[in-house]
C-alpha positions as CSV (number, residue, x, y, z in Angstrom):
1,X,11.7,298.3,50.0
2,X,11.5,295.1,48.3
3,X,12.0,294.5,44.2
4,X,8.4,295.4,42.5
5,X,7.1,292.4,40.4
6,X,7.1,292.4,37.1
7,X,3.4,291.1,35.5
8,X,2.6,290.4,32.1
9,X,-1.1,291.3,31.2
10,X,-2.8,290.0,27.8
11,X,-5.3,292.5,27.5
12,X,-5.4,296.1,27.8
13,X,-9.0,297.2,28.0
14,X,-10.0,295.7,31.4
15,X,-6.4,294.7,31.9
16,X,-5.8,298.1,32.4
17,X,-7.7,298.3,35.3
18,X,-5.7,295.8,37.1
19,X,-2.4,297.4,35.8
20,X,-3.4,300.7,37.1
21,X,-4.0,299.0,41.3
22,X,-0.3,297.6,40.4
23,X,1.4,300.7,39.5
24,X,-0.4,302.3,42.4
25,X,1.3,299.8,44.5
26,X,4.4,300.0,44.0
27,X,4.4,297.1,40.8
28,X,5.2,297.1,37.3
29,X,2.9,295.7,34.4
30,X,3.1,295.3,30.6
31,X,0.0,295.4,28.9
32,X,-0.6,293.1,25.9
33,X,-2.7,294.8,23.3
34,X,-3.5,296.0,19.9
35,X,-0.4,298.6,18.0
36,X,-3.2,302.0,18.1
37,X,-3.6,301.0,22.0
38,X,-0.1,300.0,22.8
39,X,0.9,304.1,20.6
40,X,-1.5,305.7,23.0
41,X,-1.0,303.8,26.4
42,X,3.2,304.9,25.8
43,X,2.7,308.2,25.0
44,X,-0.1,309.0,27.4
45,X,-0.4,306.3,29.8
46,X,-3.8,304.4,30.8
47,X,-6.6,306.5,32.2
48,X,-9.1,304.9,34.6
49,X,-12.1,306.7,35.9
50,X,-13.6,305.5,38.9
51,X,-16.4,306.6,42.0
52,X,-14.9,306.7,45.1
53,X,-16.9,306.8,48.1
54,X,-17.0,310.1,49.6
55,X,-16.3,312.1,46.4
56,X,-18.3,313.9,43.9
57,X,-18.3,312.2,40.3
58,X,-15.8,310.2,39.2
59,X,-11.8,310.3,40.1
60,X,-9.7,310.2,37.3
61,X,-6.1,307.7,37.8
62,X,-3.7,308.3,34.8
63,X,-1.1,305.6,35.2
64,X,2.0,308.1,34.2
65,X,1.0,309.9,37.8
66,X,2.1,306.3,39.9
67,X,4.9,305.0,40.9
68,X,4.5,301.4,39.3
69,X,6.1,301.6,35.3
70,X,3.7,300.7,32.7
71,X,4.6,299.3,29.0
72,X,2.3,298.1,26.2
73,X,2.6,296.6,23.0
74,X,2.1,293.4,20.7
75,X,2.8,289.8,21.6
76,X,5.6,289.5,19.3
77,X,9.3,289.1,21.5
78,X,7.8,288.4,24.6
79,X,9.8,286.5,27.4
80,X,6.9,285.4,29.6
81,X,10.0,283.9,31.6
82,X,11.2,287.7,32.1
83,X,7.5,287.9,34.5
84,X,6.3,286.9,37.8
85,X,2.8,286.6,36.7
86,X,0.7,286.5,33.9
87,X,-2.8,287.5,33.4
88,X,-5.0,286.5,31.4
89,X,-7.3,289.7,30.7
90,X,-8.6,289.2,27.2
91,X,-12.4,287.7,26.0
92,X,-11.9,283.5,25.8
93,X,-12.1,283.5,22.2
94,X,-9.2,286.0,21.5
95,X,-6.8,283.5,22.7
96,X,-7.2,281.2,19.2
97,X,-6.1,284.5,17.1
98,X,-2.7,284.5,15.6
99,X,0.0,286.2,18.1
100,X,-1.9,285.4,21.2
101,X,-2.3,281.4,20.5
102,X,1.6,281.6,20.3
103,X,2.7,283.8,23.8
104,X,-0.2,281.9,25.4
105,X,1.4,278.7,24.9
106,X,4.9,280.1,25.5
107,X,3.5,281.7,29.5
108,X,2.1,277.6,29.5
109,X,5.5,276.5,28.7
110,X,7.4,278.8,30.7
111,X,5.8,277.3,33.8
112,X,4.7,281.2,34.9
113,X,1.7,281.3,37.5
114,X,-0.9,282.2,35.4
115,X,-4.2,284.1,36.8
116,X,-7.5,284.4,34.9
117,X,-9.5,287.8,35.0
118,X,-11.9,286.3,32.3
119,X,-15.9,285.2,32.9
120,X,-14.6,282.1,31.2
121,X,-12.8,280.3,33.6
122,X,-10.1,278.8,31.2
123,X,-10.6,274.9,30.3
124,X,-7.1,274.5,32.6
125,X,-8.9,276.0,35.6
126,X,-12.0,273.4,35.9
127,X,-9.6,270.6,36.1
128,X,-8.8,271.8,39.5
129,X,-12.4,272.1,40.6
130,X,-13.8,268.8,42.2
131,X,-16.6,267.6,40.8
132,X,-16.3,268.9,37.2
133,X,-15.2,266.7,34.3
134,X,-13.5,269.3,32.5
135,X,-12.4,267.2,29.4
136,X,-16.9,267.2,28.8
137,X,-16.8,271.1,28.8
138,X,-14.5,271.7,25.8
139,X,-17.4,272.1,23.5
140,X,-18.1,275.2,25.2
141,X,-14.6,276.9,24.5
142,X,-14.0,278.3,20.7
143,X,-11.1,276.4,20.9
144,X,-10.2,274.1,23.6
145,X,-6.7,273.0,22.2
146,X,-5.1,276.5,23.1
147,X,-5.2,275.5,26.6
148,X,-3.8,271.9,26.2
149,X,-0.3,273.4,27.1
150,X,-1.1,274.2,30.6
151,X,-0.5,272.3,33.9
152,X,-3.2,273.4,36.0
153,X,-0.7,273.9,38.8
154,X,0.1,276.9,37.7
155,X,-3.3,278.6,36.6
156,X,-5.4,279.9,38.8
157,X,-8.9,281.9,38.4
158,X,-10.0,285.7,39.8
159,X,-13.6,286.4,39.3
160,X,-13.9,289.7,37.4
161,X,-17.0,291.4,39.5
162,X,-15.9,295.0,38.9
163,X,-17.5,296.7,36.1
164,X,-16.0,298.4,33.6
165,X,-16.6,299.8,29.9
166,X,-14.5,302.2,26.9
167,X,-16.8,305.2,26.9
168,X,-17.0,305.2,23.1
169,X,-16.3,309.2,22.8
170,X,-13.1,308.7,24.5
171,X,-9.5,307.5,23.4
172,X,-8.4,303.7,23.8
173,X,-6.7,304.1,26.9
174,X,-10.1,305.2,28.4
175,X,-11.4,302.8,31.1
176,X,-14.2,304.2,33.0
177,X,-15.4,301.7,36.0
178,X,-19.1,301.5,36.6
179,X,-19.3,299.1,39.8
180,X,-15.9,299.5,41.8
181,X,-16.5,295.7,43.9
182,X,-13.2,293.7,44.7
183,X,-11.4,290.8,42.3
184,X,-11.5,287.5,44.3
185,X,-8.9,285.3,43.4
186,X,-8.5,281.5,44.4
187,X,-5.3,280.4,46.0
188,X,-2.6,279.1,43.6
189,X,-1.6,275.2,43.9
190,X,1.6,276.3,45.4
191,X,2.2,277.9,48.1
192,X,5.0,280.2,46.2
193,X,2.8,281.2,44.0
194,X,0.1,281.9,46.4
195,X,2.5,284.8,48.3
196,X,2.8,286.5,45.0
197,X,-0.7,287.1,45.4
198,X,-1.1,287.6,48.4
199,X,2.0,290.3,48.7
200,X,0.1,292.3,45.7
201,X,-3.2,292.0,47.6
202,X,-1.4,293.7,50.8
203,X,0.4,296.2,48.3
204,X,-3.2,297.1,46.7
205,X,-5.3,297.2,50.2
206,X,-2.1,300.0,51.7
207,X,-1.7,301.8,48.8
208,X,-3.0,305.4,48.4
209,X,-3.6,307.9,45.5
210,X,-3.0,311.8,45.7
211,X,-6.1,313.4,44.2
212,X,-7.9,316.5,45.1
213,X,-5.5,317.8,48.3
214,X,-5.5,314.4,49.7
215,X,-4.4,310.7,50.1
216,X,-7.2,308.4,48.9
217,X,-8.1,304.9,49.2
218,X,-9.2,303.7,45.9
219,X,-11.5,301.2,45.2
220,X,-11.1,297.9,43.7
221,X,-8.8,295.5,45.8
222,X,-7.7,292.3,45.1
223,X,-8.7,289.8,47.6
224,X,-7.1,286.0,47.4
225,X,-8.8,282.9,49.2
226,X,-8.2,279.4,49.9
227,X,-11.4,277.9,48.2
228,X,-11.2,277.1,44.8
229,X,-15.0,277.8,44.2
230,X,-14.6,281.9,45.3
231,X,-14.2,283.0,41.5
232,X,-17.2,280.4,40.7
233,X,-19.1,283.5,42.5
234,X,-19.6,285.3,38.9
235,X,-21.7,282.4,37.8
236,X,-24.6,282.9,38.9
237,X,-24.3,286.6,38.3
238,X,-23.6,285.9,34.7
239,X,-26.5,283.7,33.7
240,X,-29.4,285.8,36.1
241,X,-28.0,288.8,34.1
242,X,-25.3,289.4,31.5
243,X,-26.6,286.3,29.2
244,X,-30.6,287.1,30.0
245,X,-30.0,290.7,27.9
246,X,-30.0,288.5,25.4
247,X,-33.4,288.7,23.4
248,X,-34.8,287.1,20.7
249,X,-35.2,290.6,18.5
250,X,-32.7,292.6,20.4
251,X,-30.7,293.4,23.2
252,X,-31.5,294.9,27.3
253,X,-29.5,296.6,29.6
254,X,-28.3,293.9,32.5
255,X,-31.0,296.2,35.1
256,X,-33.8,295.2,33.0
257,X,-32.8,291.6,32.5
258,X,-32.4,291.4,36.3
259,X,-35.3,293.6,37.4
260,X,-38.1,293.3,34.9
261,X,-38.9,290.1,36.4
262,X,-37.2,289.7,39.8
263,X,-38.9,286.4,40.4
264,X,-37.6,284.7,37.6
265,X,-34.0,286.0,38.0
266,X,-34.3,285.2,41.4
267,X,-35.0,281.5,40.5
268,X,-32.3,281.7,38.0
269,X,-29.5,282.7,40.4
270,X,-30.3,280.6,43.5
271,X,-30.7,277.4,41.3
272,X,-26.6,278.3,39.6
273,X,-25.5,278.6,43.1
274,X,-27.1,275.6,44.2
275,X,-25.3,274.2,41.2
276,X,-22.0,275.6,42.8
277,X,-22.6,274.2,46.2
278,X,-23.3,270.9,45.0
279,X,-19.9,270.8,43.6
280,X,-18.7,272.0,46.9
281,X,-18.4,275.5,47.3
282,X,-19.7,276.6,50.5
283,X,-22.9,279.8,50.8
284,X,-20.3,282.2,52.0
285,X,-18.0,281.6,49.0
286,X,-20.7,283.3,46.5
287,X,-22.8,286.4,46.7
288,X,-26.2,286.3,47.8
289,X,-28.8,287.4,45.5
290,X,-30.3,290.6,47.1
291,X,-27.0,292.1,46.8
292,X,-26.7,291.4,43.7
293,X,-29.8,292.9,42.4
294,X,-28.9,295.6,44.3
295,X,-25.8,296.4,42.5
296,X,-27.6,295.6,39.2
297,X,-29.7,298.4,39.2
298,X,-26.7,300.8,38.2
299,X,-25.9,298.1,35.5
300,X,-27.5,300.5,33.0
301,X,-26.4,298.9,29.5
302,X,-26.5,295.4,28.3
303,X,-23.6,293.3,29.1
304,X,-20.4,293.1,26.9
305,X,-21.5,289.7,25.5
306,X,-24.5,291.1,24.7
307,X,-23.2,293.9,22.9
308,X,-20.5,292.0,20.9
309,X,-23.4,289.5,19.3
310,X,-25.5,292.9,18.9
311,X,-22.4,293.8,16.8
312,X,-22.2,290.9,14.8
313,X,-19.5,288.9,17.0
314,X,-19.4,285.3,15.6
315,X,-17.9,283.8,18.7
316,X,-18.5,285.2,22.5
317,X,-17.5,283.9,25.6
318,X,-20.2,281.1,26.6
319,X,-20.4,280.6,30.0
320,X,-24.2,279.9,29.9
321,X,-23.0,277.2,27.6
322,X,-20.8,275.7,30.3
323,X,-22.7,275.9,33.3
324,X,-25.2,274.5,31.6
325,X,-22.4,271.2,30.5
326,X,-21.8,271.3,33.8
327,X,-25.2,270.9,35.3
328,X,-25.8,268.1,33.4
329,X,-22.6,266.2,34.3
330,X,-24.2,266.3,37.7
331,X,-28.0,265.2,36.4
332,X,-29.6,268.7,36.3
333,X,-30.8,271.1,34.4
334,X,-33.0,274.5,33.9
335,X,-35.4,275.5,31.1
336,X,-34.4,279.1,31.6
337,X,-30.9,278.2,31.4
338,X,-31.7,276.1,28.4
339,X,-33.9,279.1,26.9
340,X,-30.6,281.7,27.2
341,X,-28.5,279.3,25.4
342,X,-30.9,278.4,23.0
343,X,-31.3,282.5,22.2
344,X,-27.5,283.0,22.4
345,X,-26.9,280.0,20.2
346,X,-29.1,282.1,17.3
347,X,-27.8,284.7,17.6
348,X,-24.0,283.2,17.2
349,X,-25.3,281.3,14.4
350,X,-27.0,284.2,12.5
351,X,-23.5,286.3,12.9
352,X,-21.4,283.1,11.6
353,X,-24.0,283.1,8.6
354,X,-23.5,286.6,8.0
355,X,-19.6,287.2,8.4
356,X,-19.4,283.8,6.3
């Protein structure tokens, strides 16, 4: 059998969700995290519940069971050098904190193929996409400069569509998935780096897990293409939903932003991935809309951006933000689009005045 790979993940909450597919097949990962989380994903390992088709209520993975090893722990003494790939698996603005600013520019100096599980496609990623000026988009990034490092050769973008949350009555090393779709990952520059992908994404698709007096196949896959626009996918997603539960006096789950007016949400998404096409991604790079509102209705709580201005976050990942930079690099915009921000843009402003 041939050497497992080693991958370096910054971020364990839905990092760990990734690490468990690679310890499943056959891979080793070490989870970048905070000291209680790194404690309790040694000594106990990381659970992940998930549905699987064809079984009652949700299958539980704990990573000590597979036959990948798993580590956590701070970013202090990390080789990125000693990985085959890194992952980016933390919210955008976490990357400016002290610790992670430092080992993210070390994985940029160590010339590791990076790959991006964030909604935020990081400011190195959009200077591979045609069409986009990325050096106009840094005002949408907390900090733009923590990404100056990075040859965008070796970065590479995988649009997060599963689901997942921290029930809050569990432990830290509790992931429970809520919508068990596939990460889609663009092709790496290289062709190198491409087959590292696309050997995990063969490990991942054959691998089975032993639960309940039988070998299952578990959801979640990773699936690698040769468009650069694939991960672009989530955008639309993103600004018809998670950024609409956004309210003036309040917060909705994603269901009700999508379904309380499907019309509008309708308009919403079509016109982002008309956005995308115009770049050049082609219709059956994204998702169409009906199956989107489809899976939204099982989208029960409001989005994690949502949640974290809810909780007095005074930075968020702003996606709405960009797309909206983005549109008007090509001459276009939305008043929806420009509502969202506008009501995001409070709210971020109200938390800044408060934590201030």
């Amino acid at each position: 059998m041939a050497t497992p790979l080693d991958v370096l993940i910054m971020g364990a909450s839905y990092g760990s969700l990734l690490a468990m597919k690679l310890l499943l097949a056959g891979h080793n990962a070490k989870l970048i995290c905070l000291p209680a989380e790194a404690e309790l994903i040694n000594a106990e390992g990381a659970i992940v519940r998930m549905p699987v088709k064809g079984h009652e209520g949700l299958v539980e993975v704990n990573t000590r069971k597979l036959p990948g090893k798993l580590s956590a722990g701070g970013t202090a003494g990390v080789n990125p050098g000693e990985y085959d790939l890194v992952v980016l698996a933390m919210q955008e603005p976490q990357y400016r904190s002290p610790g992670a600013r430092e080992l993210l520019d070390a994985v940029a100096r160590a010339k590791v193929p990076c790959m991006s599980i964030m909604n935020m496609p990081p400011l190195t990623y959009l200077s591979r996409v045609p069409g986009v000026n990325a050096a106009a988009c840094r005002g949408c990034y907390t900090d733009p400069t923590v990404w100056d490092s990075f040859d965008p050769k070796f970065m590479t973008l995988c649009s997060p569509d599963p689901q997942a949350f921290r029930p809050p009555e569990d432990k830290v090393n509790v992931l429970q998935v809520r919508l068990p779709t596939n990460f889609k990952a663009a092709r790496f520059d290289s062709d190198a780096h491409t087959a590292i992908l696309r050997r995990l994404e063969a490990d991942i698709e054959a691998a089975r897990y032993e639960a309940r007096g039988a070998r299952i196949e578990l959801p979640v896959k990773l699936k690698v293409h040769e468009s650069v626009f694939v991960p672009l996918a989530k955008w639309s997603m993103l600004l018809a939903g998670n950024y609409r539960c956004v309210q003036k006096d309040g917060m909705r789950p994603i269901k009700d932003a999508v379904h309380s007016d499907l019309a509008a949400s309708r308009s919403v998404y079509d016109w982002v991935v008309k956005l995308c096409v115009s770049l050049g991604a082609a219709e059956k790079d994204l998702v169409p809309f009906d199956k989107y509102a489809q899976a939204a209705l099982s989208l029960l709580t409001p989005s994690s951006a949502a949640r974290a201005l809810a909780n007095g976050a005074p930075n968020i990942e702003r996606v709405d933000r960009l797309v909206q930079a983005i549109a008007a690099q090509k001459g276009l915009k939305l008043e929806a689009i420009d509502q969202t921000v506008s009501l995001v843009d409070g709210w971020v402003e109200a938390n800044r005045k408060k934590a201030a």
